[in-house]
C-alpha positions as CSV (number, residue, x, y, z in Angstrom):
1,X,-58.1,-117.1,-234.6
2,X,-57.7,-116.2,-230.5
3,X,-60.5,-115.9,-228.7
4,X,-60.3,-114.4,-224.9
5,X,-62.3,-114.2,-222.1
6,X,-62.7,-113.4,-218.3
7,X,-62.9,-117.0,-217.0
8,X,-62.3,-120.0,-219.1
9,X,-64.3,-123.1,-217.8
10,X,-62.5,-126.3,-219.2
11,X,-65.1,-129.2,-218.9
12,X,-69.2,-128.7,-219.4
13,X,-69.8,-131.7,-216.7
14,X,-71.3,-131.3,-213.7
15,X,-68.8,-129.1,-212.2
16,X,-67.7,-126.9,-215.1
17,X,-71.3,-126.1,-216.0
18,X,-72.5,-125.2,-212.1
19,X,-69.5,-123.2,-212.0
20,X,-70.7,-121.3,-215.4
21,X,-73.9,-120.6,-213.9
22,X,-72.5,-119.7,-210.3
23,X,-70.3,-117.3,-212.0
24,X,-73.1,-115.3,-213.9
25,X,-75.7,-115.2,-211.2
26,X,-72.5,-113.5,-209.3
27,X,-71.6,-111.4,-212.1
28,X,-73.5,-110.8,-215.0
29,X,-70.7,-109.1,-216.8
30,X,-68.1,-111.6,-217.0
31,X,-67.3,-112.9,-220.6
32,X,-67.0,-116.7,-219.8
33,X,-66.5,-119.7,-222.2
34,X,-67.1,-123.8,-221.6
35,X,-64.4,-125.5,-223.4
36,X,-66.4,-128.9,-224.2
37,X,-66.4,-131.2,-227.1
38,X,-69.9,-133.5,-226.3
39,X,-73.0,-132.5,-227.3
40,X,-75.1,-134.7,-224.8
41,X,-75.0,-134.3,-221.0
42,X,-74.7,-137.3,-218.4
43,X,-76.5,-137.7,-214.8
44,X,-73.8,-139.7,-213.8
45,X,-74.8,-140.4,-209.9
46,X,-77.8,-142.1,-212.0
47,X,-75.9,-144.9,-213.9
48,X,-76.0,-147.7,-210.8
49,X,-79.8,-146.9,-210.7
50,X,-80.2,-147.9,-214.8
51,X,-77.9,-150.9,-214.2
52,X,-80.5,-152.1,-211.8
53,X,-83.5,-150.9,-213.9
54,X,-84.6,-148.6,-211.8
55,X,-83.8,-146.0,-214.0
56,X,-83.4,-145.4,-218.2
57,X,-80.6,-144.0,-219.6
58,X,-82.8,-141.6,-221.7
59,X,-83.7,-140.1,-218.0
60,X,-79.4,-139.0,-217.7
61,X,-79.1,-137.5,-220.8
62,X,-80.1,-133.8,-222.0
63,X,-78.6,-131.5,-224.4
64,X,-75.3,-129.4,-223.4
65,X,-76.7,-126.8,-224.8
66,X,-79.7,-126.6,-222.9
67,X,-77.9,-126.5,-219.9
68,X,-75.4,-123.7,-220.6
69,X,-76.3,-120.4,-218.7
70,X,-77.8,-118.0,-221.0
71,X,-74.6,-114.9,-222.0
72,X,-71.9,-118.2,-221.8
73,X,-69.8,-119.1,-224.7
74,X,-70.1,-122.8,-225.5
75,X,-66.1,-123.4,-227.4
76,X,-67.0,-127.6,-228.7
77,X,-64.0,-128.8,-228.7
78,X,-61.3,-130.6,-227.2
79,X,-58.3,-129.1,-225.0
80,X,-54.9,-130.1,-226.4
81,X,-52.5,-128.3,-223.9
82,X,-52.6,-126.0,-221.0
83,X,-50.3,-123.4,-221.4
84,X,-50.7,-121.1,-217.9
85,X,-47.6,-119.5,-218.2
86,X,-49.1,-117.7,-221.4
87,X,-52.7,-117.6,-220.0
88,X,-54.0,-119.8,-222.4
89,X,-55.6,-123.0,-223.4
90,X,-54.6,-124.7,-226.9
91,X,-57.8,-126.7,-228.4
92,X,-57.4,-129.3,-230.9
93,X,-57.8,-127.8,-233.9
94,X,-54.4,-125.4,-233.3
95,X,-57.0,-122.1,-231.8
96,X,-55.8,-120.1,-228.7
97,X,-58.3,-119.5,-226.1
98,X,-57.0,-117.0,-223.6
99,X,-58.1,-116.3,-220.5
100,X,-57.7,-113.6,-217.6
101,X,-58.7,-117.0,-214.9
102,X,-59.3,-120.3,-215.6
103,X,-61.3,-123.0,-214.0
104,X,-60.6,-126.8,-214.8
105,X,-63.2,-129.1,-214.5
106,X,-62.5,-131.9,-216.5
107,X,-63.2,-134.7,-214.3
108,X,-61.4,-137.9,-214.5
109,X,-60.4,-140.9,-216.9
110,X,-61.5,-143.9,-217.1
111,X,-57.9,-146.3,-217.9
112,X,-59.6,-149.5,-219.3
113,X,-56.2,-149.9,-221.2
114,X,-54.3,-150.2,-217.8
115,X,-56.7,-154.2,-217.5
116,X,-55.3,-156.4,-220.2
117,X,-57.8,-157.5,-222.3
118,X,-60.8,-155.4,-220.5
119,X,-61.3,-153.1,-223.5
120,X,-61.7,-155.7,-226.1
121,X,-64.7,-157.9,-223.9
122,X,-66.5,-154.6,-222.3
123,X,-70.2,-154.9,-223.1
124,X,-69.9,-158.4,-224.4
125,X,-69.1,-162.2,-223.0
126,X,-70.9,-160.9,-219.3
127,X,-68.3,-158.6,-219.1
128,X,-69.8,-154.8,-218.0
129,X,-69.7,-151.8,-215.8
130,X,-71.7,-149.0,-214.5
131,X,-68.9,-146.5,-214.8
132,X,-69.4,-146.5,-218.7
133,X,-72.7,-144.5,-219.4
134,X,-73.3,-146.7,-222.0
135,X,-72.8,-150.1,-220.5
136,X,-75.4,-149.6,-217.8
137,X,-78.4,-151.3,-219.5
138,X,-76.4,-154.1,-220.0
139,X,-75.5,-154.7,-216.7
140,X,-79.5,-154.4,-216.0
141,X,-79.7,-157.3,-219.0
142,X,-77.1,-159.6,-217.6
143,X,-78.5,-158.9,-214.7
144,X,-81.9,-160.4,-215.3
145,X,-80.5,-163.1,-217.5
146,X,-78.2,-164.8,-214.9
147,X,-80.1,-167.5,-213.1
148,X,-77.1,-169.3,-211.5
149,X,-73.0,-169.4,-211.5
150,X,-69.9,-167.1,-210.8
151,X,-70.8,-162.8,-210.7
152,X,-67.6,-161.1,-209.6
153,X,-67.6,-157.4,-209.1
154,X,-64.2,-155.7,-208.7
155,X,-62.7,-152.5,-207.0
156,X,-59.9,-151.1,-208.3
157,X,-57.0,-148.8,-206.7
158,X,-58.1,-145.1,-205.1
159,X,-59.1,-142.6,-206.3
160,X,-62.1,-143.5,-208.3
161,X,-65.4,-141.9,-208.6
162,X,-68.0,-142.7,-206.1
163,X,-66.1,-144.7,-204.2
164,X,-69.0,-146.7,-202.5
165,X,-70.4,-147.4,-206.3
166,X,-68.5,-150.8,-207.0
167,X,-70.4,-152.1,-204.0
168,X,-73.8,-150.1,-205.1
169,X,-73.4,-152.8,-208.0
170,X,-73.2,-155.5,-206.4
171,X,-75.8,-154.9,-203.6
172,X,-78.8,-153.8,-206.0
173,X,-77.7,-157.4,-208.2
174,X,-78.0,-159.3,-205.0
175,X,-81.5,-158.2,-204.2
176,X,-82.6,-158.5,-207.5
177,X,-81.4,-161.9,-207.6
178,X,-82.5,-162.7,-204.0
179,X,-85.9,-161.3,-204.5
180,X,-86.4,-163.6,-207.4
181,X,-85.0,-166.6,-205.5
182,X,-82.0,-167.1,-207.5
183,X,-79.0,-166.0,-204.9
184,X,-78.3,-169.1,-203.7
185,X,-77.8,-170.4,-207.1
186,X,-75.3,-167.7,-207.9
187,X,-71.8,-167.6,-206.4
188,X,-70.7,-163.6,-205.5
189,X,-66.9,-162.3,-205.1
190,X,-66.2,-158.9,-204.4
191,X,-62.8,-158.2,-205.3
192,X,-61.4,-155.2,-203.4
193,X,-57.8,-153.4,-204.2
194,X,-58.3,-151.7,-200.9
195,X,-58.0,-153.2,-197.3
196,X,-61.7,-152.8,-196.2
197,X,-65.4,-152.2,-196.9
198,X,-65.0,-148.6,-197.1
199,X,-63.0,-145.8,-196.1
200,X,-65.0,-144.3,-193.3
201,X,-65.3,-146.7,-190.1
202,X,-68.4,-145.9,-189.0
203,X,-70.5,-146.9,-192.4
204,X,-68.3,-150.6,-192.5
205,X,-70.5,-152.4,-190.0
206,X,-73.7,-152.0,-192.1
207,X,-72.2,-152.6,-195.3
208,X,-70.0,-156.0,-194.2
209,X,-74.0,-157.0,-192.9
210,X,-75.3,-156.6,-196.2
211,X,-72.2,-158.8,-198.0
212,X,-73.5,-161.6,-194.9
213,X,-76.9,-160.9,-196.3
214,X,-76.5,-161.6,-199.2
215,X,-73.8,-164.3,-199.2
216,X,-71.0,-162.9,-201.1
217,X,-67.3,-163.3,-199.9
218,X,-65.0,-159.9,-200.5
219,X,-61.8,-160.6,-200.8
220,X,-59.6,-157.5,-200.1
221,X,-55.9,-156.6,-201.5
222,X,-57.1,-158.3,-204.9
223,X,-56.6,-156.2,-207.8
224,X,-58.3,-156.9,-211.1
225,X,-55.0,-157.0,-213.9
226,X,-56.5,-159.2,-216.8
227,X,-59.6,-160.6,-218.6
228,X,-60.2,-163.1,-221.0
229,X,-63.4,-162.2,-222.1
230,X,-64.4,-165.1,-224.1
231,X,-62.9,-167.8,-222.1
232,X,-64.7,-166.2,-218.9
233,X,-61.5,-165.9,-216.7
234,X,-60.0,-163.1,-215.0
235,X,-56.8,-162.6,-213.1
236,X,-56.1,-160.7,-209.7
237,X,-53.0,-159.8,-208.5
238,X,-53.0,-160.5,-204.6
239,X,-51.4,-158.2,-202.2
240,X,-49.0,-160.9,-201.2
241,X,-47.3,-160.5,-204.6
242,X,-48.9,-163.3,-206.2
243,X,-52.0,-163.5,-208.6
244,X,-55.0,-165.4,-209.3
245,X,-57.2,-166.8,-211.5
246,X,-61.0,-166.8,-211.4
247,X,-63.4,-168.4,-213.7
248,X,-66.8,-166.3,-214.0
249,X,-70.0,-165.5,-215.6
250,X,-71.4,-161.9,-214.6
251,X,-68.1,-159.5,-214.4
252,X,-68.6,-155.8,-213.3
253,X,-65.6,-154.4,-213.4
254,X,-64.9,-150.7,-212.3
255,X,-61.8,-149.2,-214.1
256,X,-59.0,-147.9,-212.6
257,X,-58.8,-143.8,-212.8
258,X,-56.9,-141.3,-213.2
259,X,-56.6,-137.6,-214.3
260,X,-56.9,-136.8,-218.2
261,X,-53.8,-136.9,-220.0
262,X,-54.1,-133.4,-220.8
263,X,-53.7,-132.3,-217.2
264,X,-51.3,-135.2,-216.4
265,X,-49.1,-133.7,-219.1
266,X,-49.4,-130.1,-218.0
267,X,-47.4,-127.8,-215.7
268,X,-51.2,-127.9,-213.5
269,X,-50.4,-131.5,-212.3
270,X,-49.0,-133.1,-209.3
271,X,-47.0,-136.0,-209.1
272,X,-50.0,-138.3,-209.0
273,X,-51.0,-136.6,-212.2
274,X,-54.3,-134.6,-210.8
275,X,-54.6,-130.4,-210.9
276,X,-53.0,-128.8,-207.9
277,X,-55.0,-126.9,-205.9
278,X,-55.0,-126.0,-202.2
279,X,-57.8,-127.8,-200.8
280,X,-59.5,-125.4,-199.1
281,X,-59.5,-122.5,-201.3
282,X,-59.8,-125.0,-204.5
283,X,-57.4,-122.6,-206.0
284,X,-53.8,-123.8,-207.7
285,X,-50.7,-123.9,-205.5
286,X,-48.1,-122.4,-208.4
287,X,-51.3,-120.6,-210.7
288,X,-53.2,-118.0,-208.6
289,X,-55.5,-117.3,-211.7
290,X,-56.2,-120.8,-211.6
291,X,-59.1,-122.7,-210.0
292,X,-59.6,-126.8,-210.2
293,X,-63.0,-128.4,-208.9
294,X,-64.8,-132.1,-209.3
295,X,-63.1,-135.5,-209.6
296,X,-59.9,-133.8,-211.4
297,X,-58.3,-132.0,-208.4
298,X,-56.1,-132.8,-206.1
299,X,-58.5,-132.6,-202.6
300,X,-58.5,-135.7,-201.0
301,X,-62.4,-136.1,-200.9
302,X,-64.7,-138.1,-202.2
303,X,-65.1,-137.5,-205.8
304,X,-68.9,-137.2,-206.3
305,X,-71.8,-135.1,-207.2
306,X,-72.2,-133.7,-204.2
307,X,-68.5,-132.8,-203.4
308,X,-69.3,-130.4,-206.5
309,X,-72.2,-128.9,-205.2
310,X,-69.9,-127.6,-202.4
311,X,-67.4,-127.2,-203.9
312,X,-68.8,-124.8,-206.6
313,X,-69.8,-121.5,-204.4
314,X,-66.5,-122.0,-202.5
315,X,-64.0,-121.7,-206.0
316,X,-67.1,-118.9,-207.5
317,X,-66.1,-116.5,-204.4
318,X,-62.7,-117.0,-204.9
319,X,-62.3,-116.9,-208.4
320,X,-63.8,-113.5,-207.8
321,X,-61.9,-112.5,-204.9
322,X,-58.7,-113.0,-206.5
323,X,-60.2,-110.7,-209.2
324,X,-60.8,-108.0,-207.0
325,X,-57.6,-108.1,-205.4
326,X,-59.2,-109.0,-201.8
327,X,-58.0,-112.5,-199.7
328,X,-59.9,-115.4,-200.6
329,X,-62.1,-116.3,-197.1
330,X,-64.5,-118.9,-198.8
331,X,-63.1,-122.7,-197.3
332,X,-64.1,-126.3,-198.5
333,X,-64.0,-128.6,-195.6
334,X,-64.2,-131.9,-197.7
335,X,-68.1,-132.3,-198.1
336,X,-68.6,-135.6,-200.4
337,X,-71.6,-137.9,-199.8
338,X,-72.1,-141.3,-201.0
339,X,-75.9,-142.9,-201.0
340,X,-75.0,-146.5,-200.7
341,X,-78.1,-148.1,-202.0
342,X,-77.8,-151.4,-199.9
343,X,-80.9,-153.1,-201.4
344,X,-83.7,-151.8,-203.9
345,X,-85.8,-149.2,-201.6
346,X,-82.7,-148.7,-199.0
347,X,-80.0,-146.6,-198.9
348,X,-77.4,-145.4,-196.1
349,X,-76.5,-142.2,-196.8
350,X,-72.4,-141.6,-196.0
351,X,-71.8,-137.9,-195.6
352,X,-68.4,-137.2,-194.3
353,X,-65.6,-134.5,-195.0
354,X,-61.8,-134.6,-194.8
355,X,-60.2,-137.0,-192.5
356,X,-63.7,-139.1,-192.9
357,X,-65.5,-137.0,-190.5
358,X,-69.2,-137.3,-190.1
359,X,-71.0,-134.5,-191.6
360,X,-75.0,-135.8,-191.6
361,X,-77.6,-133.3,-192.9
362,X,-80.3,-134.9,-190.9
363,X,-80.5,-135.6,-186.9
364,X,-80.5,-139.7,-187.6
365,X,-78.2,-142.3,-187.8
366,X,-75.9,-142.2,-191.0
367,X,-75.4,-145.7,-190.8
368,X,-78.7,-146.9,-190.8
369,X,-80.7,-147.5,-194.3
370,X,-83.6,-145.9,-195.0
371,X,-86.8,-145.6,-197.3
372,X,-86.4,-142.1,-197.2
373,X,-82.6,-142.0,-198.8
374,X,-83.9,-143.9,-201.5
375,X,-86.6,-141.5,-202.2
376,X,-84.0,-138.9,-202.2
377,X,-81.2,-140.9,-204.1
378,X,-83.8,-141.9,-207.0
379,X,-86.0,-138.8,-207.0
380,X,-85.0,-135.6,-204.9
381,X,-81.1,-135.4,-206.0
382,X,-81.8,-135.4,-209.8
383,X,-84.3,-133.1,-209.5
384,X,-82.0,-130.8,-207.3
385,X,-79.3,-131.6,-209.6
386,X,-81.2,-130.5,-212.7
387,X,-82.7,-127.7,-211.0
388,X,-80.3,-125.9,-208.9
389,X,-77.2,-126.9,-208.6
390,X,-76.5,-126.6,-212.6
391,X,-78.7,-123.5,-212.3
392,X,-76.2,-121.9,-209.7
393,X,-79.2,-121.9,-207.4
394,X,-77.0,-121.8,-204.4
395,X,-79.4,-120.6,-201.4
396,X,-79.5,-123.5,-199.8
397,X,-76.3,-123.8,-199.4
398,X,-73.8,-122.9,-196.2
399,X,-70.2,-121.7,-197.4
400,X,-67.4,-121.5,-194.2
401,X,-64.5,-119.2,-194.4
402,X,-61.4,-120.7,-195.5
403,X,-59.5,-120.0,-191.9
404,X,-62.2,-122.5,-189.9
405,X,-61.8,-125.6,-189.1
């Protein structure tokens, strides 16, 4: 059996469900379908917060269905192949979905497989991470349990999620530990892939003060590559070619990333494997009935829940531009932000676009921590995450055209 539809939404994430809703406050009579095979929904900016116990994981979750715009199709399933040249998308079980447009919002994947050894000790021997919805009370548990000895929290290669949430780990431990006079019985290691703190200058001072703070050493061009889980040892390969071993207790690990296979293995990707879209328009650079928003395109931005908020009205005018046959003047300049929650009750919020340029909502300094960012990181952005942006409540919101710069 084929289905087909005006716009086919692959992903019912953040991005592909916004987009649904966008698309239907816009135009009511579009048939659209959401191509996605889980039932339950994830507040991912949210998993740091449960790994510190700030937060439950019952608070992420909801129902998919409860979140899809009333008039969409909901297809629950799994996307085997793109196949643009014949408009359609093949699911799992052999169906056809075609599609007049399609928007691919698949987000990323998480490739444990590419640490030897990671998948077999993950949520077990100290061994966890926050990028793994499910994993995130047990780094709150091994949190609390570790009264002295090694933690080591790792950052792999770019591009990953949240780019600031390896260090988010680490920080919110620290304090916890600090606050209950255990720190200085605990060695820290952050082990960085990258060259620096972060990739923005401006937000690096503030951030190396807090590793001071709180006593941890970061050791950059060190790459995570194995883990023994029950022996407690893990290997780094060291941008000098050579590779060490490090004996630990506590080990947050944040996986390396990369696209889905099923867009790595399409005629969508790039060379680096992600959907290619220009990355202002967000619309495909081969595919002109083809749109590509969150952490699965190509745009070199920060891959985060806000980039998607932005991101969404930009590809919704566009999407429907191409379909009226007029030029496509909505423009993403690069929006991502990244609320760097620096100690329990403080976060600096980073807000920058392409290039790392400083894009602060607020007339204060982005580098400076604040009560107030925690307020919003813990209580204002779910609510406005829940409420309008996967509502396609988009008022708020400023859209340039694509020419500016």
């Amino acid at each position: 059996m084929t289905q087909e539809y005006h716009v086919v939404i692959a992903g019912g994430g953040a991005a592909g469900i916004a987009m649904a809703a966008s698309l239907r406050h816009r135009d009511a009579g579009l048939r659209i379908a959401v191509i996605e095979p889980n039932e339950t929904h994830v507040y991912q900016p949210g998993q740091t917060l449960v790994g510190r116990g700030v937060m439950t994981l019952a608070q992420l979750k909801r129902p998919t269905r409860s979140l899809l715009p009333k008039g969409v199709d909901w297809i629950q399933a799994s996307i085997s192949a793109f196949e643009p040249d014949a408009r359609q998308v093949r699911l799992d079980d052999g169906r056809a979905v075609l599609y007049e447009q399609l928007v691919v919002a698949l987000g990323l994947k998480l490739n444990i497989d590419a640490i030897e050894g990671l998948g077999e000790t993950l949520g077990k021997n100290g061994v966890t991470s926050n990028y793994v919805t499910e994993l995130s009370g047990y780094t709150w548990e091994q949190v609390q349990l570790m009264n002295s000895g090694k933690a080591i929290f790792t950052q792999p290669p770019m591009p990953i999620k949240c780019a600031g949430a390896p260090q988010k780990a680490l920080y919110l431990s620290c304090d916890f530990w600090k606050k209950h006079a255990r720190l200085n019985n605990i060695d820290v290691e952050f082990h960085n892939a990258g060259p620096g703190m972060f990739g923005v200058a401006d937000f690096v001072p503030v951030l190396e003060s807090y590793i001071k703070r709180y006593g941890a050493r970061a050791q950059f061009g060190s790459n995570l590559v194995r883990v023994d889980g029950p022996k407690r040892k893990a290997w780094f390969a060291q941008s000098d070619g050579t590779e060490r071993e490090v004996s630990f207790d506590f080990l947050h690990v944040t996986p390396p990333q990369c696209a889905p296979d099923v867009v790595r293995d399409s005629p969508l990707a790039n060379e680096a494997g992600w959907l290619e879209v220009d990355p202002t328009t967000l619309q495909h650079v081969r595919y002109p009935n083809v749109f590509a928003l969150g952490d699965v395109a190509s745009t070199p931005n920060a891959k985060t829940a806000a980039a998607v908020r932005k991101q969404v009205p930009v590809a919704a005018l566009n999407l429907l531009a191409v379909r009226e046959g007029q030029a496509l003047e909505a423009g993403y300049d690069g929006y991502g932000a990244c609320p760097l929650t620096v100690e329990a009750g403080k976060v600096v919020l980073a807000e920058f676009g392409y290039g790392g340029k400083l894009q602060p909502s607020f007339p204060l300094n982005p580098s400076k921590p604040r009560g107030l960012y925690w307020w919003m990181k813990t209580t204002l952005f779910p609510w406005v995450y829940w409420n309008l942006m996967l509502k396609g409540r988009e008022w708020w919101l400023k859209t340039r055209a694509s020419g500016q710069s």
